[in-house]
C-alpha positions in Angstrom: 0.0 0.0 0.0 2.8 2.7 1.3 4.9 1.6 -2.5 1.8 2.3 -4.5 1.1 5.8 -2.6 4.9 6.6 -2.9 4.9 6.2 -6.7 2.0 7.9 -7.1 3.7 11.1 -4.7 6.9 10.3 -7.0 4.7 10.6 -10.5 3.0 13.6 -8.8 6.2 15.8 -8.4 7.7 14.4 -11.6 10.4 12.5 -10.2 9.9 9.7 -12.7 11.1 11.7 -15.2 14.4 11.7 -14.2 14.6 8.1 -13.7 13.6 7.2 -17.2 16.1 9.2 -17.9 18.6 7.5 -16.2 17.9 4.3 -18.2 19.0 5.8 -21.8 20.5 3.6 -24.6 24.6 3.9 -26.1 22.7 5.0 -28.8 21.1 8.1 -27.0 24.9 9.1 -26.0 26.2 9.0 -29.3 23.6 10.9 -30.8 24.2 13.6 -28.4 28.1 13.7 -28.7 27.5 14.0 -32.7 25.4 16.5 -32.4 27.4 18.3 -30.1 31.0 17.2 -31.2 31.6 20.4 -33.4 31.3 22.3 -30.8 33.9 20.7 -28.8 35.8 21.5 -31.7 35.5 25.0 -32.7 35.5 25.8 -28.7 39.5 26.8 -28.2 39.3 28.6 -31.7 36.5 30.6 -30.7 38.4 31.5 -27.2 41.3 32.4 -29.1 39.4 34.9 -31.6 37.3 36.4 -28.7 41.0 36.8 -26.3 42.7 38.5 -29.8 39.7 40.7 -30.5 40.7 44.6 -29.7 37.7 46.3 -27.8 37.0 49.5 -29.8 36.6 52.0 -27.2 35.3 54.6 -29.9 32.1 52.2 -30.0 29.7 51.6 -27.6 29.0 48.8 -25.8 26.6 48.0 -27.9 28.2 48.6 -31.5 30.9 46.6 -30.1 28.6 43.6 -29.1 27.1 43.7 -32.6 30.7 43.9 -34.4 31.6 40.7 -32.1 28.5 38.9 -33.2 29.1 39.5 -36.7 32.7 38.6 -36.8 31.3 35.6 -34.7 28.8 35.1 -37.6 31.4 35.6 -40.4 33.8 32.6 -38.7 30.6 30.0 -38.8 30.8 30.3 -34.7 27.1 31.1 -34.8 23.8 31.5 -37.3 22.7 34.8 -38.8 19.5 34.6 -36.2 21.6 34.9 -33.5 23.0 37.8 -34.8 19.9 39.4 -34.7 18.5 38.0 -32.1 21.3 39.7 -30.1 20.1 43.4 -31.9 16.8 42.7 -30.6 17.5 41.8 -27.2 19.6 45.3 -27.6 17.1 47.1 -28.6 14.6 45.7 -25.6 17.7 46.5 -23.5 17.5 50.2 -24.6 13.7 50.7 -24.3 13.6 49.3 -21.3 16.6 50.9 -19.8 17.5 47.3 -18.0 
């Protein structure tokens, strides 16, 4: 009776997720290093263009963010959404005086 109540207390606060998850395949590990494998790879070139970057001080913070992003964008580092994604989050930023 008390392991049927518990269970039911452990599906209730959605504890059983995170045991299924626990019980994942070789296959589900591989197919998450693949997809995440060229990042490991383009991670110490992308910390080596971000340390050699000069900060342009006669920019502001947000020109320069925007210059970093598209440089970013140029090197295949990230997508073309992300680059404006960031000039929208910008301009919220600015309206909103955060």
């Amino acid at each position: 009776m008390f392991i049927i109540i518990g269970v039911f207390w452990l599906k209730k606060l959605n504890f059983m997720k995170f045991f299924n998850n626990l019980f994942t395949t070789p296959f589900f590990h591989l197919a998450d290093f693949n997809s995440e494998h060229p990042l490991y790879l383009k991670a110490s070139a992308l910390t080596t263009v971000l340390n050699d970057k000069p900060w342009n001080d006669n920019l502001s913070v947000k020109d320069n963010l925007i210059e970093l992003y598209i440089d970013m964008y140029e090197r295949n580092f990230i997508e073309h959404q992300d680059v404006l994604l960031l000039k929208v989050w910008l301009e919220h930023v600015y309206v909103y005086r955060w």
